[in-house]
BAFI-23285 format. One record per atom (N, C-alpha, C): residue in one letter; atom name; x negated, y, z. Coordinates in steps of 0.001 Angstrom, whole numbers, plus 500000, padded with zeros to 6 digits. Example, Ala and Ser with C-alpha at 12.3 -4.5 7.8 and 13.67 -1.06 7.14 Angstrom:
// residues 2
<pt 'A'; 'N'; <486810; 494310; 507800>>
<pt 'A'; 'CA'; <487700; 495500; 507800>>
<pt 'A'; 'C'; <486800; 496700; 507800>>
<pt 'S'; 'N'; <487150; 497750; 507080>>
<pt 'S'; 'CA'; <486330; 498940; 507140>>
<pt 'S'; 'C'; <487100; 500030; 507870>>
//
This chain:
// residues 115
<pt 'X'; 'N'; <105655; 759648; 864673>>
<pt 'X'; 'CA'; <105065; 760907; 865066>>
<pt 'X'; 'C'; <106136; 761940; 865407>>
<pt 'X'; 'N'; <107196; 762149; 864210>>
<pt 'X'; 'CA'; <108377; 763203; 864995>>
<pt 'X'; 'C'; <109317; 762672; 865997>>
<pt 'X'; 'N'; <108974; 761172; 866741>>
<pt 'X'; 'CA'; <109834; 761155; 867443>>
<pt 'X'; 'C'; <109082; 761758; 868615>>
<pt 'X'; 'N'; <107954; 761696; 868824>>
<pt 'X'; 'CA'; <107145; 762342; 870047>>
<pt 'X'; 'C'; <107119; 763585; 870310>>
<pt 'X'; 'N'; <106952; 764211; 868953>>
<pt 'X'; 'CA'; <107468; 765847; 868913>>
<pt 'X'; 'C'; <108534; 766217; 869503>>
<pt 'X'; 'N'; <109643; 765305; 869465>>
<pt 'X'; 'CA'; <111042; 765627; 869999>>
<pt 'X'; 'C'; <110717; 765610; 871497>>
<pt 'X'; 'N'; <110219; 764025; 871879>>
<pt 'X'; 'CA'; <109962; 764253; 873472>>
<pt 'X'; 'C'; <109468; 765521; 873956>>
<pt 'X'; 'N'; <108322; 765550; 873233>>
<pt 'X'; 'CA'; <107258; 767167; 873803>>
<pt 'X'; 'C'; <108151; 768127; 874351>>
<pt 'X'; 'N'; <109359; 768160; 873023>>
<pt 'X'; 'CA'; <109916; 769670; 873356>>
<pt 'X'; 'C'; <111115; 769174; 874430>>
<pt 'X'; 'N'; <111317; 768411; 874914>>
<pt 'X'; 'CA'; <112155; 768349; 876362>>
<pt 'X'; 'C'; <111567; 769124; 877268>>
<pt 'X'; 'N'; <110745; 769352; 877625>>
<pt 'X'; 'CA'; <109872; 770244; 878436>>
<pt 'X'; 'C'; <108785; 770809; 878335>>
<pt 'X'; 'N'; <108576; 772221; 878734>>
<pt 'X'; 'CA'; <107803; 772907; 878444>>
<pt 'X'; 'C'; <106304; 772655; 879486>>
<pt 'X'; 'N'; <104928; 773219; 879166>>
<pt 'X'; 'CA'; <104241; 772460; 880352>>
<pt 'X'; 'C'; <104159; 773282; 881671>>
<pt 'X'; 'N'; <104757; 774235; 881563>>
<pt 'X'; 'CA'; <105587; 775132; 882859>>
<pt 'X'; 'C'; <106261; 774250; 884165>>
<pt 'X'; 'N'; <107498; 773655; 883355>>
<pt 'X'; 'CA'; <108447; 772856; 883583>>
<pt 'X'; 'C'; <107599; 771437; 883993>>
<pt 'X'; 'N'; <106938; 771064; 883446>>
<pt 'X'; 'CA'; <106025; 769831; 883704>>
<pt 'X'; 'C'; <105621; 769703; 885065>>
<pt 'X'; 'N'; <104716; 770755; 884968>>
<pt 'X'; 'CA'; <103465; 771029; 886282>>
<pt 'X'; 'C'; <104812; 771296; 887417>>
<pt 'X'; 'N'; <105857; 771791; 887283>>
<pt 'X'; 'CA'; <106846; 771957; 888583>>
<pt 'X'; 'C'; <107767; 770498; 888806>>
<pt 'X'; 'N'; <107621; 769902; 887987>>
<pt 'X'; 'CA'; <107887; 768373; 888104>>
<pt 'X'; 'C'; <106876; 767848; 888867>>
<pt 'X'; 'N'; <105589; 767768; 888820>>
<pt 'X'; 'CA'; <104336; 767186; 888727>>
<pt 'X'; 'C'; <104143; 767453; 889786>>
<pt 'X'; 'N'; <104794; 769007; 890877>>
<pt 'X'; 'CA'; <104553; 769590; 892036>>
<pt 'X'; 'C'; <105056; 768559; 892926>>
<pt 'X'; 'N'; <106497; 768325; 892479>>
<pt 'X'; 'CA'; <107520; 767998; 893173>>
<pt 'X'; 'C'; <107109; 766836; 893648>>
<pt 'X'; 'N'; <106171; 765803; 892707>>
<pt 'X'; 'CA'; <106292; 764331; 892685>>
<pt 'X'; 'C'; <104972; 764326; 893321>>
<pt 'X'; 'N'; <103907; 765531; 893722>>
<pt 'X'; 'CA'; <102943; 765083; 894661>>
<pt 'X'; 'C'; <103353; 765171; 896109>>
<pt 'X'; 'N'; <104129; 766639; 896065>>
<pt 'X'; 'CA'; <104777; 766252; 897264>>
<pt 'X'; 'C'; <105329; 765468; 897902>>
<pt 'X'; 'N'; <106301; 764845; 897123>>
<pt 'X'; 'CA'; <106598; 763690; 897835>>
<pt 'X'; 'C'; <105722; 762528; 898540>>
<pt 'X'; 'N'; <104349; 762200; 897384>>
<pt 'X'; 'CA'; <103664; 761422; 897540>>
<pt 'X'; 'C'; <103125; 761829; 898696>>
<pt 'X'; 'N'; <102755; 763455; 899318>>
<pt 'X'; 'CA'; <102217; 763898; 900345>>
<pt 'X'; 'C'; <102992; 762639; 901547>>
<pt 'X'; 'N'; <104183; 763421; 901066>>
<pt 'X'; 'CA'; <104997; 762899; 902367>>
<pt 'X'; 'C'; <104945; 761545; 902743>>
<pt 'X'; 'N'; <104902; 760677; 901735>>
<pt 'X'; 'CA'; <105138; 759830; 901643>>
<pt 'X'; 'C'; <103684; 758710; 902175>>
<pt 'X'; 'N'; <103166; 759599; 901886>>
<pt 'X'; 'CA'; <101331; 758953; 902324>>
<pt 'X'; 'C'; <101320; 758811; 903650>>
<pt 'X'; 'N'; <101869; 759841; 904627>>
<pt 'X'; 'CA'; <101674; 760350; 906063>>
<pt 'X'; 'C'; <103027; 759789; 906514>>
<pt 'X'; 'N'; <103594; 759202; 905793>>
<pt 'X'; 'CA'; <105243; 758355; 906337>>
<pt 'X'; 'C'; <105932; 759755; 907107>>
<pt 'X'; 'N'; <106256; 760539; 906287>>
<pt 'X'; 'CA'; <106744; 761598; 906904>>
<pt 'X'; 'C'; <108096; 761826; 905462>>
<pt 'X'; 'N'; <108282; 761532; 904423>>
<pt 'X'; 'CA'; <109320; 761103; 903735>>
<pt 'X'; 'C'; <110995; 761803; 904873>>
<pt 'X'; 'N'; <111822; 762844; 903491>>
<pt 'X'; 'CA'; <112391; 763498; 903935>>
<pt 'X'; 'C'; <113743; 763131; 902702>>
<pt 'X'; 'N'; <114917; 764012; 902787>>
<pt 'X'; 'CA'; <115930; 764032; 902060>>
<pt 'X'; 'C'; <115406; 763578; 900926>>
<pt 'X'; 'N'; <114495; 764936; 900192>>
<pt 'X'; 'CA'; <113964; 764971; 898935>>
<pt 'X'; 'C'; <112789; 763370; 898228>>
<pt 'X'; 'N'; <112276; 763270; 899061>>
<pt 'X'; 'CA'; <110871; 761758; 898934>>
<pt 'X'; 'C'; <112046; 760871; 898627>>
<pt 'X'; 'N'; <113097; 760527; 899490>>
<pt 'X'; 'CA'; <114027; 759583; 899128>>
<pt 'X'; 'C'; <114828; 759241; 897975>>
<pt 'X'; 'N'; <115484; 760854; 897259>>
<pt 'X'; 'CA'; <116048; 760622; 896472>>
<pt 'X'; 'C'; <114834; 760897; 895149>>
<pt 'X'; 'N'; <113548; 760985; 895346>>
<pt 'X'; 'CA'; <113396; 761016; 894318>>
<pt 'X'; 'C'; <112958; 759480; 893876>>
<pt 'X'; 'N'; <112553; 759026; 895215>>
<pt 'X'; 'CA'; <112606; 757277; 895254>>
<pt 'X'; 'C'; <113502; 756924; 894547>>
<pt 'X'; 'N'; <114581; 757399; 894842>>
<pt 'X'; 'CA'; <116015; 756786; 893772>>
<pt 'X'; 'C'; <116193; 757089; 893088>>
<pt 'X'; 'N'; <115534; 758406; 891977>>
<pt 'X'; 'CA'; <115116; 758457; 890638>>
<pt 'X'; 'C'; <114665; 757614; 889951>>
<pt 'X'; 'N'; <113582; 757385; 890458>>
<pt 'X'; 'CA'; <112546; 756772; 890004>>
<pt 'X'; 'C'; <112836; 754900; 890107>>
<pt 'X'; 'N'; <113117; 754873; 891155>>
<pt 'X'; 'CA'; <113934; 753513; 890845>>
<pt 'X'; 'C'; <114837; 753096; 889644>>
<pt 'X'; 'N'; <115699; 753922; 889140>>
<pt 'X'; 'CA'; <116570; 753961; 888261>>
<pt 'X'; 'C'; <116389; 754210; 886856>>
<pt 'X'; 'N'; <115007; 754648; 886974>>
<pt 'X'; 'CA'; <114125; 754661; 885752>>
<pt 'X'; 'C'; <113939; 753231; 884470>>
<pt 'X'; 'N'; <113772; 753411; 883515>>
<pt 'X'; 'CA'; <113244; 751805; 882463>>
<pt 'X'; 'C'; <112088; 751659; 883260>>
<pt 'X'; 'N'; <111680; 750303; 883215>>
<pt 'X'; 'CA'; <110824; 749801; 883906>>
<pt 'X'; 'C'; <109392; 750577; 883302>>
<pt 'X'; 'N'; <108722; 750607; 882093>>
<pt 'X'; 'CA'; <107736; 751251; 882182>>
<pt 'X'; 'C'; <107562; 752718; 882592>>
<pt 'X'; 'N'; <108321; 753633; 882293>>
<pt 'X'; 'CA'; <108407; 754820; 882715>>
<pt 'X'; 'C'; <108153; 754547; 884207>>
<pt 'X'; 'N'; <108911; 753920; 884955>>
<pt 'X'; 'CA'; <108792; 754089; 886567>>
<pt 'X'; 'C'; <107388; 753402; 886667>>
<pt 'X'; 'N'; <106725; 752460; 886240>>
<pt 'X'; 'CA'; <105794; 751953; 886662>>
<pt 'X'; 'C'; <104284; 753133; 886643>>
<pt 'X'; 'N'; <104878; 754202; 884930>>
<pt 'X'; 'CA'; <103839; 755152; 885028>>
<pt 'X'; 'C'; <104174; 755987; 885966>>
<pt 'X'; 'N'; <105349; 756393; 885954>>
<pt 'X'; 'CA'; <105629; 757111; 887545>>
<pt 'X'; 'C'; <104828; 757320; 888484>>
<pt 'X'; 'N'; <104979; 755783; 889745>>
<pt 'X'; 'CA'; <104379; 755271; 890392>>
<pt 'X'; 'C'; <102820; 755346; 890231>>
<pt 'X'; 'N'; <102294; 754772; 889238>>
<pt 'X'; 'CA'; <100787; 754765; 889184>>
<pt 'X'; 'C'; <100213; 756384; 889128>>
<pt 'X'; 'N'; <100867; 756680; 888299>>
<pt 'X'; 'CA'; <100281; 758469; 888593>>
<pt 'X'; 'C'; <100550; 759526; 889753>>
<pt 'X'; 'N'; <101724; 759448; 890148>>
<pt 'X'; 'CA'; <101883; 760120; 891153>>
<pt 'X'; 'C'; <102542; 759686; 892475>>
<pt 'X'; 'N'; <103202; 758766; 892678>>
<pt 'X'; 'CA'; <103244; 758377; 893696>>
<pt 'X'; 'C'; <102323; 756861; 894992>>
<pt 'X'; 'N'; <101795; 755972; 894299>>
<pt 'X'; 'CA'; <101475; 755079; 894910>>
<pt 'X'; 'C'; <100036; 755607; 895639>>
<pt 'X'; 'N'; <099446; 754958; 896251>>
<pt 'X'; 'CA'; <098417; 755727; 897319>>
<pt 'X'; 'C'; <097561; 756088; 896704>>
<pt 'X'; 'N'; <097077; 755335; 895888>>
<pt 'X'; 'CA'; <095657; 755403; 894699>>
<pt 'X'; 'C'; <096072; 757034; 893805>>
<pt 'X'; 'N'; <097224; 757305; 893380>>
<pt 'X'; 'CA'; <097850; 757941; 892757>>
<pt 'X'; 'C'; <097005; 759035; 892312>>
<pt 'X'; 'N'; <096154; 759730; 893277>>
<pt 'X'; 'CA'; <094906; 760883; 893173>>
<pt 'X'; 'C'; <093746; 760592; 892673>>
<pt 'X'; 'N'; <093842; 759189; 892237>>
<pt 'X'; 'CA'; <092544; 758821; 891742>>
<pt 'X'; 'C'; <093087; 758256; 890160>>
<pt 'X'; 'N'; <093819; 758099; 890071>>
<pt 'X'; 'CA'; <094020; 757192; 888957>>
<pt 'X'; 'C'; <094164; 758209; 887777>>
<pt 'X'; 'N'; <093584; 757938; 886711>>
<pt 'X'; 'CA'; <093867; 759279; 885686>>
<pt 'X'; 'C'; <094170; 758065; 884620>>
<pt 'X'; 'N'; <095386; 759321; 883575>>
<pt 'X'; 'CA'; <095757; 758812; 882309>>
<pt 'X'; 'C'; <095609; 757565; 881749>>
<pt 'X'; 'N'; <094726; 758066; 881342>>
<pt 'X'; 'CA'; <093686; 756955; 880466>>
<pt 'X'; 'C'; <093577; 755473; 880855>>
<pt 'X'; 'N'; <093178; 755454; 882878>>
<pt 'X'; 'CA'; <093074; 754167; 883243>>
<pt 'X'; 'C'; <094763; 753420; 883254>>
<pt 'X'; 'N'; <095633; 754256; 882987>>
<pt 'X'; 'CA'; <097199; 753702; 883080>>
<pt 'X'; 'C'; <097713; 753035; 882135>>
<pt 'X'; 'N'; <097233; 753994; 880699>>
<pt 'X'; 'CA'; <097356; 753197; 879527>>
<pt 'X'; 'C'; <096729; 752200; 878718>>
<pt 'X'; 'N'; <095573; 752291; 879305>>
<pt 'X'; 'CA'; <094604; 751613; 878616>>
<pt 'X'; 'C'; <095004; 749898; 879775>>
<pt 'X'; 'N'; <095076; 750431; 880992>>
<pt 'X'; 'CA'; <095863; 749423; 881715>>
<pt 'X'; 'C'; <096707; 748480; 881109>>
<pt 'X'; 'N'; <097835; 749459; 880274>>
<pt 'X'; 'CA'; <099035; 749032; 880359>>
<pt 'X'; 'C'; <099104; 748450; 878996>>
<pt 'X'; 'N'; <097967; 748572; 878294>>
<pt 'X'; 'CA'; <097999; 748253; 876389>>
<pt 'X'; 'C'; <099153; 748781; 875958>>
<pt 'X'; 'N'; <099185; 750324; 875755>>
<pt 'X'; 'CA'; <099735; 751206; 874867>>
<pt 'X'; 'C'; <098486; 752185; 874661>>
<pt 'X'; 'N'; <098548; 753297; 873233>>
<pt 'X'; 'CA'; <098184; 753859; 873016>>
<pt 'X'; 'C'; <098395; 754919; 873929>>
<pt 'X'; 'N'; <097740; 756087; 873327>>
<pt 'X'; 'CA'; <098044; 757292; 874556>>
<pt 'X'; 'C'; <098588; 757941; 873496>>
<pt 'X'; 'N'; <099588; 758189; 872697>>
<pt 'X'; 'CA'; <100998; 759157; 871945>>
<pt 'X'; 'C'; <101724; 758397; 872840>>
<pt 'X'; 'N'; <102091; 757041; 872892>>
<pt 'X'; 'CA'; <102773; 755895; 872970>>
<pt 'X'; 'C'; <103250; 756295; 874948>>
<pt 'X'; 'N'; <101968; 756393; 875369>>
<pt 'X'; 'CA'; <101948; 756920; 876906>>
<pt 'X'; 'C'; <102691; 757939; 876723>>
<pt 'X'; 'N'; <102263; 759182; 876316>>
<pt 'X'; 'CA'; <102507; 760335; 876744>>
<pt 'X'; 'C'; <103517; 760681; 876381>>
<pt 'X'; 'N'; <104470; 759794; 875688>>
<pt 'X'; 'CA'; <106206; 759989; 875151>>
<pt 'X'; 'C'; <106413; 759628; 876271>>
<pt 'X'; 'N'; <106528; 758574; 876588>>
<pt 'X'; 'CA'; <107209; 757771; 877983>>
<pt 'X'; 'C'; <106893; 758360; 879300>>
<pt 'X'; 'N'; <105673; 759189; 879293>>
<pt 'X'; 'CA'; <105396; 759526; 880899>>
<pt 'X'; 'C'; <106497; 760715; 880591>>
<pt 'X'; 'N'; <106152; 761365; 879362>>
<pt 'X'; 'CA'; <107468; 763137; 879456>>
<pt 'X'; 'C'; <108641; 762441; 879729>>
<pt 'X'; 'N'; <109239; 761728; 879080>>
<pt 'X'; 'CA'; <110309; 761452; 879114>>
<pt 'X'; 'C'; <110885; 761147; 880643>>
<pt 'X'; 'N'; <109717; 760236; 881210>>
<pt 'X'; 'CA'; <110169; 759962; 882417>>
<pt 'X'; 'C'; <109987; 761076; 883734>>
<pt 'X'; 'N'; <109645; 762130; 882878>>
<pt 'X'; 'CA'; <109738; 763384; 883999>>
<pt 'X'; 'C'; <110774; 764197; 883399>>
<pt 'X'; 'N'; <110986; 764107; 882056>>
<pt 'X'; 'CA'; <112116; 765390; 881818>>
<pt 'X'; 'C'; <113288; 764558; 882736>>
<pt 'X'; 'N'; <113515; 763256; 882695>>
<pt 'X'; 'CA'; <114642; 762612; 883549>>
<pt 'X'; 'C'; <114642; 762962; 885303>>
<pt 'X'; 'N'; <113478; 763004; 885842>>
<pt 'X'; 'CA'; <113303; 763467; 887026>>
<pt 'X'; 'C'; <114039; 764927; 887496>>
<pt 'X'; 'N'; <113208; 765627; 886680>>
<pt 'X'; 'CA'; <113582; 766878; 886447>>
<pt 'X'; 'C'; <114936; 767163; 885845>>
<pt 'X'; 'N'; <115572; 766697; 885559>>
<pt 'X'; 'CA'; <116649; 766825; 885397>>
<pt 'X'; 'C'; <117803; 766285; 886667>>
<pt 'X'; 'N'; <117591; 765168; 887384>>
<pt 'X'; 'CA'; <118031; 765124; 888325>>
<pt 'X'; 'C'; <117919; 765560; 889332>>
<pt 'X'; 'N'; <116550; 766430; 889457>>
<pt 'X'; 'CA'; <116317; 767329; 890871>>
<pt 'X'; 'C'; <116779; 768960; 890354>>
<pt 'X'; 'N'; <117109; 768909; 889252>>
<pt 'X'; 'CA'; <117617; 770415; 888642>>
<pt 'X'; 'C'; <116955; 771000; 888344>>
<pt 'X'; 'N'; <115759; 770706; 888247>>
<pt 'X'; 'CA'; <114765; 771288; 887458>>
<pt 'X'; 'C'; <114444; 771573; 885794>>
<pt 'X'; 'N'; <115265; 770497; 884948>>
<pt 'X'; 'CA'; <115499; 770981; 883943>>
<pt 'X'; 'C'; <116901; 771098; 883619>>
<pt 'X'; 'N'; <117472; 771271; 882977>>
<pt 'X'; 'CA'; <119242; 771228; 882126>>
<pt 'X'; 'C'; <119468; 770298; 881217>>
<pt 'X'; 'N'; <119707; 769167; 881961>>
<pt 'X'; 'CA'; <120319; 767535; 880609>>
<pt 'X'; 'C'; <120958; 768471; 879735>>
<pt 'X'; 'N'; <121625; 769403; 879867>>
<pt 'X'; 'CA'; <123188; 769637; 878585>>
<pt 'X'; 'C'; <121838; 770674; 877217>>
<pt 'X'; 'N'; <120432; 770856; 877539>>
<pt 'X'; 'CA'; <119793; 771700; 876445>>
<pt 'X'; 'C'; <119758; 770258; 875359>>
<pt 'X'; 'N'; <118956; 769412; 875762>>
<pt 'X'; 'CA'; <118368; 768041; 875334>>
<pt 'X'; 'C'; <118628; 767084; 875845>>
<pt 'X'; 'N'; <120214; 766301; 875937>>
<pt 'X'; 'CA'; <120948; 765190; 876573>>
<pt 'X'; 'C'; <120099; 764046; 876285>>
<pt 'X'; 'N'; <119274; 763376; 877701>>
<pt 'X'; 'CA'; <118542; 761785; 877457>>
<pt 'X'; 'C'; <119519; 761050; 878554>>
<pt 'X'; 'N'; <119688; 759823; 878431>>
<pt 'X'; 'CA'; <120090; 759288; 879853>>
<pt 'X'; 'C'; <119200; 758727; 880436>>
<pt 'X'; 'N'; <119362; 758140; 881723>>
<pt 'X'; 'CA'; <118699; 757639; 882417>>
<pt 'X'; 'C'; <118299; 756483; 882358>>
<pt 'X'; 'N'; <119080; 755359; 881334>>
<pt 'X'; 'CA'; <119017; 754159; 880805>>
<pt 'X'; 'C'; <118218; 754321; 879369>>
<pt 'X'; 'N'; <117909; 755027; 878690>>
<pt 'X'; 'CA'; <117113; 755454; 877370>>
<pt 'X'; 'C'; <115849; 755232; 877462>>
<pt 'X'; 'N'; <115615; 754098; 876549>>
<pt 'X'; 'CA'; <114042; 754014; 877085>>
<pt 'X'; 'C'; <113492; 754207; 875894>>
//
């Protein structure tokens, strides 16, 4: 339980939802094959991600379905609980966000290999 608490506080849900902006946009772009500097490298975020994190990635916000698919059908998908989810999806956005500069690795240092 306090290790999830720790995730939580990597980001605030301010900070979230401007992650969450970033990664529909792309998907915008990315829907209409119109993919720019930004769609790319966040492709290469997200690539570089532990494999489940990127896979929730993907299923929530980027793959085509992405607007339809909620929470619940990801984890319950994926046989994890939803604490169990919702560590791994933050985590895998405070990492985003941290590489698009949206948050500051040096407040709460994770790497990118930390799963």
């Amino acid at each position: 339980m306090a290790a999830c608490w720790e995730v939580k506080q990597l980001i605030d849900r301010a900070t979230e939802k401007v992650i969450i902006d970033r990664l529909e946009q792309a998907h915008t772009l990315l829907t209409v094959n119109r993919g720019n500097e930004e769609t790319a490298f966040i492709t290469r975020v997200i690539d570089r991600l532990p494999e489940i994190e990127k896979d929730i990635i993907l299923r929530k916000y980027i793959q085509l379905e992405a607007t339809y698919i909620t929470h619940f059908d990801i984890y319950t998908d994926m046989g994890v609980v939803e604490g169990t989810y919702k560590k791994m999806r933050l985590r895998a956005l405070y990492k985003i966000g941290a590489a698009l500069g949206i948050v500051d690795p040096d407040v709460n240092p994770i790497t990118l290999s930390e799963g």
